[in-house]
DRENZA-326875 format. One line per 3 residues: number of its first residue (from 1); their letters; for each residue x, z, y of C-alpha. Coordinates in nm, 2 decimals. Example, Ala and Ser with C-alpha at 12.3 -4.5 7.8 and 13.67 -1.06 7.14 Angstrom:
! DRENZA-326875
1) as) 1.23,0.78,-0.45  1.37,0.71,-0.11 $
This chain:
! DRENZA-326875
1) xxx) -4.87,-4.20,6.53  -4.94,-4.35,6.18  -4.61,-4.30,6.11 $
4) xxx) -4.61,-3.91,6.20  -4.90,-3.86,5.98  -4.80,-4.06,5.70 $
7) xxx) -4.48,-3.85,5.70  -4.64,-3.49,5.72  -4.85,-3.57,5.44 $
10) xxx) -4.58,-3.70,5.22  -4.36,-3.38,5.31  -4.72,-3.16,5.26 $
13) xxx) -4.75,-3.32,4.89  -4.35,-3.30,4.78  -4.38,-2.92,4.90 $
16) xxx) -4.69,-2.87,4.67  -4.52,-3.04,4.36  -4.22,-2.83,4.47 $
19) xxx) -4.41,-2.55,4.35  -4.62,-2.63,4.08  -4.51,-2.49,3.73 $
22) xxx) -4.35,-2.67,3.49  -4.59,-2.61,3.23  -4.98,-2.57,3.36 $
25) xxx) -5.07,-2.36,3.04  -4.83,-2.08,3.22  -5.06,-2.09,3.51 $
28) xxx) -5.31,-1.91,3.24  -5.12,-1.64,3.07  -5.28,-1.31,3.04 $
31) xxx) -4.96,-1.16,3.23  -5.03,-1.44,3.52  -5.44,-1.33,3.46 $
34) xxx) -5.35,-0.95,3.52  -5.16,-0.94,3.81  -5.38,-1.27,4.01 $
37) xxx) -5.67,-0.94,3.91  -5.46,-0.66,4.05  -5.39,-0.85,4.39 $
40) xxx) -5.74,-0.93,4.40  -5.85,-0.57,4.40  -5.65,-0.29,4.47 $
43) xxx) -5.65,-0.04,4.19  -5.79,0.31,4.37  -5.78,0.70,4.28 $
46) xxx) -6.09,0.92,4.33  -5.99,1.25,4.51  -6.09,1.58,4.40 $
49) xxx) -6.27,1.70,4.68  -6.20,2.11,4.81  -6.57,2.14,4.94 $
52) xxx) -6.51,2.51,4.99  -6.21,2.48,5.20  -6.38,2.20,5.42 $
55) xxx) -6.72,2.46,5.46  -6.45,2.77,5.58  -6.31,2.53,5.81 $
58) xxx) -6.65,2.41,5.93  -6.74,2.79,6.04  -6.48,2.90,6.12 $
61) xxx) -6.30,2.63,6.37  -6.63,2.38,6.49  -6.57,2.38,6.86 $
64) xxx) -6.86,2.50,7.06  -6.92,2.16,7.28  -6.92,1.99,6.89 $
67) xxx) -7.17,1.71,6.94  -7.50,1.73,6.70  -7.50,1.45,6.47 $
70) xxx) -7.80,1.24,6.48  -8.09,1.31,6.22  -8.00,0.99,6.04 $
73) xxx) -7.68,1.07,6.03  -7.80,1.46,5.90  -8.03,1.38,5.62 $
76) xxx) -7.75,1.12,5.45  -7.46,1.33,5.37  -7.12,1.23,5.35 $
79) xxx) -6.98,1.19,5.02  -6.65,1.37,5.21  -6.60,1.62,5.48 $
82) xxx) -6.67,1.39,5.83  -6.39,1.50,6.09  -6.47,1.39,6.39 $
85) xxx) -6.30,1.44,6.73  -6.37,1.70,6.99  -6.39,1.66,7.42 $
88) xxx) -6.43,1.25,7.38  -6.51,1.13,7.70  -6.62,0.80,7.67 $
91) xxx) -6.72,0.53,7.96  -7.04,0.56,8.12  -7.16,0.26,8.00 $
94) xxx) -7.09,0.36,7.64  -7.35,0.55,7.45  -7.21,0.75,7.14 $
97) xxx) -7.22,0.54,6.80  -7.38,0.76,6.54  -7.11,0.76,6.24 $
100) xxx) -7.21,0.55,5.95  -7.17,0.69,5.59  -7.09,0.43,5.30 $
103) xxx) -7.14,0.50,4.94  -6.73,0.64,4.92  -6.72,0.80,5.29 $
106) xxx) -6.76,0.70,5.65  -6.67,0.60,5.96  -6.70,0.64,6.31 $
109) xxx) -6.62,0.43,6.63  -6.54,0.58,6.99  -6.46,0.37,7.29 $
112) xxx) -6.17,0.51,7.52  -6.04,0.36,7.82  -5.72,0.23,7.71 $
115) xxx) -5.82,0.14,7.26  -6.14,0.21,7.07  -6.05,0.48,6.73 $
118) xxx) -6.26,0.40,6.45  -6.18,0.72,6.25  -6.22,0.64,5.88 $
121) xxx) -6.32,0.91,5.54  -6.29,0.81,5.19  -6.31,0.95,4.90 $
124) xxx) -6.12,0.68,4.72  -5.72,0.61,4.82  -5.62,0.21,4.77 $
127) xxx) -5.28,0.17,4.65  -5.11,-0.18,4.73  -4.86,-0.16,4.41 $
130) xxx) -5.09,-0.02,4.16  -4.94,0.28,4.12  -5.01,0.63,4.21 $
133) xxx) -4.98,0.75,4.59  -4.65,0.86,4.60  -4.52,1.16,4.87 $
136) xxx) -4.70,1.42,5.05  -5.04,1.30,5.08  -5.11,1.56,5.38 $
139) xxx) -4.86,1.46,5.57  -4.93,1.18,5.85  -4.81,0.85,5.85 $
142) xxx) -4.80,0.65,6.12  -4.76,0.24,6.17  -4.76,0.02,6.46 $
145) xxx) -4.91,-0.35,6.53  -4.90,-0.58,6.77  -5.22,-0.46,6.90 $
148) xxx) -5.30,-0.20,6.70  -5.18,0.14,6.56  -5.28,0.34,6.21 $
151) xxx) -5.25,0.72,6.12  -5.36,0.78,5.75  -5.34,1.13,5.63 $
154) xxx) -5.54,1.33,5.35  -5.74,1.67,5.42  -5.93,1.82,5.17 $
157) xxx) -5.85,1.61,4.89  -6.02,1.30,5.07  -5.82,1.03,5.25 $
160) xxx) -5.89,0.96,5.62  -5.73,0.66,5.81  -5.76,0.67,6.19 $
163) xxx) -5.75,0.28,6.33  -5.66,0.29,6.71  -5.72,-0.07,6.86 $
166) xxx) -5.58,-0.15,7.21  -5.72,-0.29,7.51  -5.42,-0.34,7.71 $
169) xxx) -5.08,-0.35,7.59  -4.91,-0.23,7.89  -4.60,-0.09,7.74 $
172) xxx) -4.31,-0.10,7.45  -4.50,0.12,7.26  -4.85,-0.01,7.29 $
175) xxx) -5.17,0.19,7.43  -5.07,0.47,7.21  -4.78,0.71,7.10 $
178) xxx) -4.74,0.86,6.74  -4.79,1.20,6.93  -5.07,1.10,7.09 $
181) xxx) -5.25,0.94,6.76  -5.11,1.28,6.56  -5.27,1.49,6.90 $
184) xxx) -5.59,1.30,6.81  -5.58,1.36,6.46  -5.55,1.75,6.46 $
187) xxx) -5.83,1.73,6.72  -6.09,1.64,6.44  -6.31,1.93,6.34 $
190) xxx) -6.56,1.91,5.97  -6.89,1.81,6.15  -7.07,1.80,5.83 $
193) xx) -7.00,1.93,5.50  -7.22,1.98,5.15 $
């Protein structure tokens, strides 16, 4: 048993000096400095947000069963145009989670039978590379986990991400379709706007 030990930790430390640079003062460049800084925070892009065009869209298409947002929800705006989803019918034992609105957006939690969708706004759109988004921010774009699925689209010049997490993976393509996440997605209506 000493034996296994002694030889994982021997392998454990040639791998580290494997991998250690050749000269430590590299370690501290300012090239080495800026990128360790840009992993460590994503650079993001404030949206320009079309408050008029979420208002017209907030008379003119709020379904009529469109659930009243709570008062705490009512007197602290959004700092983007909530969409939230019409005809949810959650368990009985589930009572509605009021959304709760951060200092860039908000988000909102709704427990199905087969995944919970915690439907995401921001006003602020994290790139991974440090570039700009790149493509049609409008149009959706779907990814799939082993347990989970995303749709991340922009509307209004904010950037909503729609997180679908399953409670059963009964299938080859999990608890949820990329029709049925898109069917989802055009089924949010502005429930509060500025």
């Amino acid at each position: 048993m000493r034996l296994v030990i002694l030889a994982s930790v021997a392998a454990l430390a040639a791998a580290c000096t494997a991998e250690t640079p050749a000269d430590p003062a590299a370690v501290n460049t300012p090239a080495a400095e800026e990128q360790t800084a840009q992993v460590a925070s994503a650079p993001s892009q404030e949206g320009q947000i079309d408050w008029t065009k979420a208002q017209a869209d907030f008379a003119a298409k709020r379904p009529a069963d469109a659930p009243v947002l709570p008062q705490s929800v009512q007197d602290k705006p959004s700092p983007v145009p909530m969409l939230l989803p019409s005809g949810i019918v959650q368990t009985a034992s589930d009572r509605p989670t009021p959304p709760v609105v951060t200092k860039d957006g908000y988000f909102a939690t709704y427990h199905l039978p087969r995944y919970d969708a915690i439907v995401n706004g921001s006003m602020k759109a994290y790139t991974g590379t440090g570039g700009p988004a790149k493509g049609d921010k409008e149009a959706m774009k779907f990814t799939m986990g082993e347990a989970v699925a995303s749709l991340a689209f922009s509307r209004y010049g904010a950037d909503y991400l729609i997180d679908f997490e399953c409670r059963e993976i009964d299938g080859p393509q999990g608890c949820i379709t990329e029709a049925e996440a898109k069917e989802f997605a055009e089924s949010l209506f502005v429930a509060q706007t500025r």
